[in-house]
C-alpha positions as CSV (number, residue, x, y, z in Angstrom):
1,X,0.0,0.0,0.0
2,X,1.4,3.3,-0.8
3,X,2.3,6.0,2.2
4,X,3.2,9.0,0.5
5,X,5.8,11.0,3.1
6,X,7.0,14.9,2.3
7,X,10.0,16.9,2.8
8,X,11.6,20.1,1.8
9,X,9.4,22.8,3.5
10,X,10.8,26.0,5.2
11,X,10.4,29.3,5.6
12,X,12.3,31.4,3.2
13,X,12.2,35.1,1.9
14,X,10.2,36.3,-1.2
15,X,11.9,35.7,-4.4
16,X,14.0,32.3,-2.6
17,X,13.3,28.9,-4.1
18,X,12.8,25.3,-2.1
19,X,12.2,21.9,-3.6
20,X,10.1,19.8,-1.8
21,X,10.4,15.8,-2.3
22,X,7.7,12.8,-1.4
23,X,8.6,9.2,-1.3
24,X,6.8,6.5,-1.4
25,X,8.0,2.8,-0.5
26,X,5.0,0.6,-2.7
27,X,6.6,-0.8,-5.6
28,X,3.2,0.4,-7.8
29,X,4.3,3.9,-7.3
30,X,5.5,3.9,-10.9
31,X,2.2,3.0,-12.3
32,X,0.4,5.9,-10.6
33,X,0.4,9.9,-11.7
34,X,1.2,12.1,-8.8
35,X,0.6,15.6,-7.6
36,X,1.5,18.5,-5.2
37,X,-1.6,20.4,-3.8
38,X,-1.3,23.5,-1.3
39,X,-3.6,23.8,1.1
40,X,-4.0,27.9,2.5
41,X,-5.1,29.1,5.8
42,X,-8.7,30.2,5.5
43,X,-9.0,28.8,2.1
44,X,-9.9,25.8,-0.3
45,X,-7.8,22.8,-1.4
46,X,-6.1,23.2,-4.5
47,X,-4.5,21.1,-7.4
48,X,-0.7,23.1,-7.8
49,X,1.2,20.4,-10.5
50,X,0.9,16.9,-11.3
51,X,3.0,14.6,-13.5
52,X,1.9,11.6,-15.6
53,X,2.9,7.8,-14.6
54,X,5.9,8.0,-17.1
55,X,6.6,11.4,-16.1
56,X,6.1,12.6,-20.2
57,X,2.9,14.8,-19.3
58,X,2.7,17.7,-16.6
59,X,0.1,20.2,-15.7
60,X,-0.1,23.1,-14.2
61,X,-2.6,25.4,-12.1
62,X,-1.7,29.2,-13.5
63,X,-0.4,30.4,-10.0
64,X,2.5,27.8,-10.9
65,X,3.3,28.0,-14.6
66,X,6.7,29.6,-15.1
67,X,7.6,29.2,-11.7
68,X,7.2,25.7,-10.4
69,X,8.7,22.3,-11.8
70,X,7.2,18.8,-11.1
71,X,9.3,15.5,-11.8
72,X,9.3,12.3,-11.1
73,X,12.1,9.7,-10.4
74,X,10.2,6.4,-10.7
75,X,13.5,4.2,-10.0
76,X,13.3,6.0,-6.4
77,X,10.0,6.3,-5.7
78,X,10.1,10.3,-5.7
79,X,8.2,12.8,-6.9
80,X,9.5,16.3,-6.5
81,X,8.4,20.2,-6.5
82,X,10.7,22.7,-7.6
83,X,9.5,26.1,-6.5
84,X,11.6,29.3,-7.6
85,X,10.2,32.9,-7.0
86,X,8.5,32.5,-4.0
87,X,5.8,34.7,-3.2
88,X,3.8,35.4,0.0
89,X,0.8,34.4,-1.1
90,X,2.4,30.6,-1.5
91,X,2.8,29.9,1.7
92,X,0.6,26.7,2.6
93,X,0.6,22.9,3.7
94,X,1.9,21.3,0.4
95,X,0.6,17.7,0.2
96,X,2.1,14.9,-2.3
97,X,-1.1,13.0,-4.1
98,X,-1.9,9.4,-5.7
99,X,-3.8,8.8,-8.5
100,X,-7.3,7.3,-7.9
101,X,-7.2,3.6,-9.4
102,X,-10.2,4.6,-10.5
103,X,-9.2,7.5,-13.2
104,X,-7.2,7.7,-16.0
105,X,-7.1,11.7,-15.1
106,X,-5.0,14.1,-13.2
107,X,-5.7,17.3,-13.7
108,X,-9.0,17.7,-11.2
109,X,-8.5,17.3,-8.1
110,X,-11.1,14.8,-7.6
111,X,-8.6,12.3,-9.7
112,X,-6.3,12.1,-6.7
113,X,-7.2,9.9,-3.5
114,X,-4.3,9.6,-1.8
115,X,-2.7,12.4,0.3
116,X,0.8,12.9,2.5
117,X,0.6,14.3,6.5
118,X,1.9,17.4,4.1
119,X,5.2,19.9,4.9
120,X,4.5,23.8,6.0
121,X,6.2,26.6,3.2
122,X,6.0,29.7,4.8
123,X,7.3,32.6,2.4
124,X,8.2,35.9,4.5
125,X,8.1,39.6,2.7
């Protein structure tokens, strides 16, 4: 069974970059596409980047495009979060995601179904 755990958070200045990491030990983590959400105080849930299986396809929600990378290192059982040009307004819990077994899609957030205990980015002005 896959236990998704997350590393990397911080708290960094405006305009700093982190990379945050999640590993999984199940050996069907490569047959699964993954995600980073962010999770506000005060605010909704929401779907930031998320790789295909293979790690060929990527999507992005618009407050990450240009800024964020997702990849994927299927050999380790990783799946990373670049972040560069760190804003204020992304500070949140950022939670690694699983593919529901029961999608072919991920780019809603309703096609994820596993979730990580999620690692704190605070970004100071």
């Amino acid at each position: 069974q896959m236990q998704l755990v997350e590393s990397g958070g911080g708290l960094v200045q405006a305009g700093a970059s982190l990379r945050l990491s999640c590993k999984d030990s199940a050996p069907i983590f490569s047959s699964y596409a993954m995600a980073w959400f962010r999770q506000a105080p005060g605010k909704e849930r929401e779907l930031v980047a998320a790789i295909s299986w293979s790690g060929d396809d990527t999507y992005y929600a618009d407050s990450a495009k240009g800024r964020f990378t997702i990849s994927r290192d299927n050999a380790k059982n990783t799946v990373s979060l670049q972040m560069n040009s760190l804003q204020p307004e992304d500070t949140a819990v950022y939670y690694c995601a699983a593919q529901s077994p029961e999608t072919q899609y991920y780019t809603r957030e309703q096609d994820f179904s596993l979730f990580g205990q999620g690692t704190q980015v605070t970004v100071s002005s």
